[in-house]
N, C-alpha and C positions, 0 to 999 in steps of 0.2 A: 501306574502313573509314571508317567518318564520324568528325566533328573530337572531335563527345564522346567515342565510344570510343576514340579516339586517346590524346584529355588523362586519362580516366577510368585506360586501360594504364599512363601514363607516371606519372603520380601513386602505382598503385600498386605501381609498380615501387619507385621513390627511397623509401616508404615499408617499404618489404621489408627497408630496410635504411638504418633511420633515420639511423643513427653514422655511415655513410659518406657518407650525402645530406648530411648536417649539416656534416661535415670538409671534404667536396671543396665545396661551400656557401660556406664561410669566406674563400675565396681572388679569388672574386668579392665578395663583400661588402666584404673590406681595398680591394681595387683602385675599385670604385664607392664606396665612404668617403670614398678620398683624394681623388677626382678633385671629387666635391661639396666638401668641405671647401676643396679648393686653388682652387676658380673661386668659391665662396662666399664665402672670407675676403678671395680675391683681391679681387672687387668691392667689398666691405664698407671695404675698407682702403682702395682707391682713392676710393672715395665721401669717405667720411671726409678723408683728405689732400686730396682738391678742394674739399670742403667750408670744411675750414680756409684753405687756398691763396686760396680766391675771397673772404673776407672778410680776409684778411690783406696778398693782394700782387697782386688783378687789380684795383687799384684804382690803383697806380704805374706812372708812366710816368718814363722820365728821358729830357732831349732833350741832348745832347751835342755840341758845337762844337769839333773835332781844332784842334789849336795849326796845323796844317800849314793849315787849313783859311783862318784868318785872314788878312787883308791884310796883306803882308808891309811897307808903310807906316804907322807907327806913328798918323800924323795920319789914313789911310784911316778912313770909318767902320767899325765893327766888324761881324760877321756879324748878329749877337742883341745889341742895345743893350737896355740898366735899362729903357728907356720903351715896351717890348716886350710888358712883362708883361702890364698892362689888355688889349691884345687877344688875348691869352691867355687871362684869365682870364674873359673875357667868351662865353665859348664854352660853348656849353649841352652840362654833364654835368661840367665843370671846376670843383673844390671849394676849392681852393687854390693856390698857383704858388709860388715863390719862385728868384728866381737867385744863381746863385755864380760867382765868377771864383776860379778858382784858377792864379794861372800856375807854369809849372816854377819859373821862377827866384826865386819866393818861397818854393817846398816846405821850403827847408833854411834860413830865418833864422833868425840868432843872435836870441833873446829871454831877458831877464834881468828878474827880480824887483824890487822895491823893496827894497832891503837895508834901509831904514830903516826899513820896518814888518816883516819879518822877517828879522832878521840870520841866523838856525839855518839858513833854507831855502835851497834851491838859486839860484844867484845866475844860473846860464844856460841856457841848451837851446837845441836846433835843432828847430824848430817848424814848422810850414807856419803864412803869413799866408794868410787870404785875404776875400775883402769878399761878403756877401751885402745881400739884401735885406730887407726887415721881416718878410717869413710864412714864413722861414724854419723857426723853428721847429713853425706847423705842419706844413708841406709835408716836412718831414724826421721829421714824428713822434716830435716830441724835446719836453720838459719844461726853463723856466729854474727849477733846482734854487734860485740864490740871485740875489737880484737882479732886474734887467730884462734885456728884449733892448732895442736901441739903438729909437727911434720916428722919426719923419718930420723933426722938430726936427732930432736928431743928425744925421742925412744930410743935411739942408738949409745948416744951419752947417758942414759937416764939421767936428763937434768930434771930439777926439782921445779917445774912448772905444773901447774895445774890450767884446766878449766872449770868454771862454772856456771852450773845452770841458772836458768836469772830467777828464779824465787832463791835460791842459796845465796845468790848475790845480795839482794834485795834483804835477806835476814841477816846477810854479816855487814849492809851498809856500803856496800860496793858498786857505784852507780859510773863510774868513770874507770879509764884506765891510764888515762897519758900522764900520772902520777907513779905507775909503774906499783899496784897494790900488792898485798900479799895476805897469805892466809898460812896461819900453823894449824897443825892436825899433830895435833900432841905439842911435842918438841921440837916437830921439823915446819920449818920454812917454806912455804912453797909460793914460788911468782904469780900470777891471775896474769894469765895472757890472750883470755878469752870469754867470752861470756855466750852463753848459749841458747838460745830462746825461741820463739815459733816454732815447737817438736808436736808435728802434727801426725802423727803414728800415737795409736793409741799405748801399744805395749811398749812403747819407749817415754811413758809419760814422767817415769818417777826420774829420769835423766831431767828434769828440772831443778829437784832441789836437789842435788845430788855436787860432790865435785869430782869431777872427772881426773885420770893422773892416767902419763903413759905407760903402758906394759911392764917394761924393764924398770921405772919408778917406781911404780906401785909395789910390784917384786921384790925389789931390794929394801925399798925400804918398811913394807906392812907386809909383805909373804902373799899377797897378793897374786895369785900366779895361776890359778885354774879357768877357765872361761866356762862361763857357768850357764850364756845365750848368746847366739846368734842371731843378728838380726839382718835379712837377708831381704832386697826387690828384686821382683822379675817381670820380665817383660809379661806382657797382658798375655793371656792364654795358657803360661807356663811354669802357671804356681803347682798344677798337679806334679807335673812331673816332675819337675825338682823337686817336691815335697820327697818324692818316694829315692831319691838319686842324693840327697843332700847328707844324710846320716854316714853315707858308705863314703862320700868323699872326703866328709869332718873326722869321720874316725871308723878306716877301716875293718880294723879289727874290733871294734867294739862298738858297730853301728846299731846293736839293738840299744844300747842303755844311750841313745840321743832322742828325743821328744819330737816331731817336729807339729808345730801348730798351725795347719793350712787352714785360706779361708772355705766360707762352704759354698757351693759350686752354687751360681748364679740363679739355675734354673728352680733346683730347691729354695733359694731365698725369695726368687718371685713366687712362688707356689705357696710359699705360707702367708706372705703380705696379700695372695690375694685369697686365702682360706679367711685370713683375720679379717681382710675387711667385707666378705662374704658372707660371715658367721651371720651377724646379728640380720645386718638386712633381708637377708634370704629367709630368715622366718617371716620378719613382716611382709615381704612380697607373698609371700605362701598364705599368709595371715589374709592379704586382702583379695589374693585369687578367693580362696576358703569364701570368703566375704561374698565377692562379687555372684558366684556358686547359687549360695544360699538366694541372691536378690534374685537373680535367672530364675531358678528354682521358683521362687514362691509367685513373680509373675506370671509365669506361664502356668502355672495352677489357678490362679486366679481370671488367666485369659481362658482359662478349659471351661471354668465356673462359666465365665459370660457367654462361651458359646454353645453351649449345651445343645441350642437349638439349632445351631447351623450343623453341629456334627451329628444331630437325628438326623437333619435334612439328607445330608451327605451320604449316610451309612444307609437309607429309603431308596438314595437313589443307584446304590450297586458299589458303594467304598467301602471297603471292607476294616477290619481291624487294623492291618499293617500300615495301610494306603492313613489312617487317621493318627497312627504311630508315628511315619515316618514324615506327618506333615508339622504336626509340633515340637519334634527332635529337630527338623530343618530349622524351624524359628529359633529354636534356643541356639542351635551351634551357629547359625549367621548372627545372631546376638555377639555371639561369644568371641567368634570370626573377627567380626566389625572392630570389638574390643581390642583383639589382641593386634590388629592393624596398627590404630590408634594409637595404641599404647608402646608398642615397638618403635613407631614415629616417633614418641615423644621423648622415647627415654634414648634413642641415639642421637637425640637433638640437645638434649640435658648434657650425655656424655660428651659429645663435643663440643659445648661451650663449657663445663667444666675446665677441660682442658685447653682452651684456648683463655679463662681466666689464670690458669695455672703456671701459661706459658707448655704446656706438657702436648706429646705425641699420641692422639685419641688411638686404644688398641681397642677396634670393633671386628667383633665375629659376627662373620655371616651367616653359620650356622646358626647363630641365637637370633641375628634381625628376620633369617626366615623360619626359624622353627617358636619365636613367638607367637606369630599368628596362629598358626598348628593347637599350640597350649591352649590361648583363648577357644580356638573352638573346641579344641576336648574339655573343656571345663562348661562350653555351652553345652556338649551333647551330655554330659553326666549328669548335667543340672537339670538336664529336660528328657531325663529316662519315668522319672515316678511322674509325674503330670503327665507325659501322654499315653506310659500303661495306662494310665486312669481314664483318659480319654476314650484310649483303645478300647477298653475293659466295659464302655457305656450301651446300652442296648440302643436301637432305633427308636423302638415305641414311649420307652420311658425320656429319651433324653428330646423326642420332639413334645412330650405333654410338659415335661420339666419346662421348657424354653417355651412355651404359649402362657 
């Protein structure tokens, strides 16, 4: 039998009986639906979240110096000293730097208000001090709400000026500045020249309630003196490298004991956003292929049942076993076929209005828009393997007395 008259039999078989083509149809179509839709959106959404991710956080790096890591001699030099910076920042692809000391044992100081310019407000708290450098805020990606940040002057003087962050403002009652506020941390005095807020970096979050003092400040007066992280932007593309460049120019000689904490590389982060949201649907797509399978399947047994007597007919008139095999495998897989057309149509039509409600960039593979159809009909031919052995398997004389 040639392949025309094969496809021509099989066509006009599922045609015989449109309702049924149509229904058992349906079951492949749901399962090829989900399966485009679930690796459609999957990618679309992954796209999208790297998309944002690489313009929001592959640009941070943070270098980190463990308290354990430190020279247990207070006079020793420190790992990463202030004068550090410049050859940091001097590193092509490096946008901004700034360092922080924060030690444990200032995490929990007592700091109290000026009761003189606000008697209502809170007169103490336990605050973290701790002492940065001048590009703090930008390298922390923070905004001075009121005020200034401290300049090269206040560090050089160590004058007794603070910033703070606006939740520490906000708990010592510090909502203004052109009254000239202040805040003690113990015994000492210190001005509020700045207030600090919008610090949209995640790992510079606790710089909210915090007050800030400069270098030489905080030094002289709390011992404040080791830099304990660096928080460091770089231009897009060049967090790798500097990751691996950034310890040897903070501290030559003792670049293994610096930490540095890069983001994770773009392509990994889309790959797992589109495994998470692959997981669950990719069963149920498989769930309603499985599904669709079974319906193929038990129609086309049930289409063998009815024609009992046309396949005596046939096999009387010189069709052999194969010729009757590979006439109901043809039905099933154009079944299957048809399905998986369908179903590809509809699930990249899903995919891109999705993302045209999303506002989002539809990511469709064309390997999936044409290797769904492909599935649908391997799912017709395995569904229509035992029903036309069975076919196959029927004698002439008995399946033309069956069908009379």
């Amino acid at each position: 039998m040639h392949w025309r008259d094969l496809g021509t039999e099989a066509l006009a078989g599922m045609l015989a009986r449109p309702v049924r083509s149509a229904l058992t149809t349906l079951g492949t179509v749901l399962g090829i639906t989900t399966l485009v839709i679930t690796l459609g959106v999957g990618a679309t959404a992954g796209n999208q979240i790297s998309g944002q991710f690489t313009a929001a956080e592959a640009t941070r790096l943070t270098a980190t110096i463990p308290e354990a890591a430190q020279p247990p001699d207070p006079a020793a030099p420190p790992v990463v000293s202030w004068d550090a910076l410049p050859h940091l920042t001097r590193l092509n692809g490096v946008v901004t730097a700034a360092a922080v000391a924060q030690p444990s044992k200032m995490s929990n100081a007592s700091v109290s208000s000026n009761n003189l310019i606000d008697p209502l407000g809170a007169s103490a708290q336990t605050l973290p001090v701790v002492a940065a450098s001048r590009a703090l805020p930008a390298a922390a990606q923070a905004r001075v709400r009121q005020g200034r940040f401290f300049d090269e002057g206040d560090d050089q003087r160590a004058d007794r000026v603070a910033v703070l962050g606006e939740q520490a403002a906000r708990q010592l009652g510090i909502y203004r500045l052109d009254s000239l506020p202040a805040v003690f941390i113990g015994n000492d005095a210190f001005l509020v020249i700045g207030i600090l807020g919008d610090i949209r970096r995640p790992d510079a979050a606790t710089l909210a309630s915090s007050v800030i003092l400069p270098p030489r400040t905080a030094a002289q007066r709390f011992g404040i003196s080791r830099v304990t992280s660096v928080l460091v932007t770089t231009r897009l593309g060049a967090a790798p490298l500097i990751a691996r460049q950034a310890p040897l120019a903070l501290s030559p000689g003792s670049s293994e004991k610096v930490q540095v904490l890069a983001p994770p590389d773009p392509a990994t982060l889309r790959a797992g956003v589109e495994h998470d949201v692959n997981g669950l649907f990719l069963v149920l797509g498989l769930v309603s292929l499985v599904v669709g399978a079974i319906g193929i399947a038990n129609v086309t047994l049930v289409t063998v049942m009815e024609r009992v007597g046309e396949i005596g007919l046939r096999r009387s008139l010189g069709a052999s076993r194969r010729h009757i095999a590979a006439q109901f495998l043809a039905e099933s897989t154009m079944i299957g076929l048809i399905g998986g057309i369908i179903g590809a149509s509809l699930g990249i039509v899903a995919v891109v209005g999705v993302s045209l409600v999303q506002d989002w960039t539809p990511v469709l593979d064309m390997r999936l828009a044409l290797g769904a159809p492909v599935s649908g009909a391997l799912v017709g031919l395995v569904a229509g393997l035992h029903p036309s052995l069975r076919a196959a398997r029927m004698e002439p004389a008995e399946a033309l007395r069956a069908g009379t």
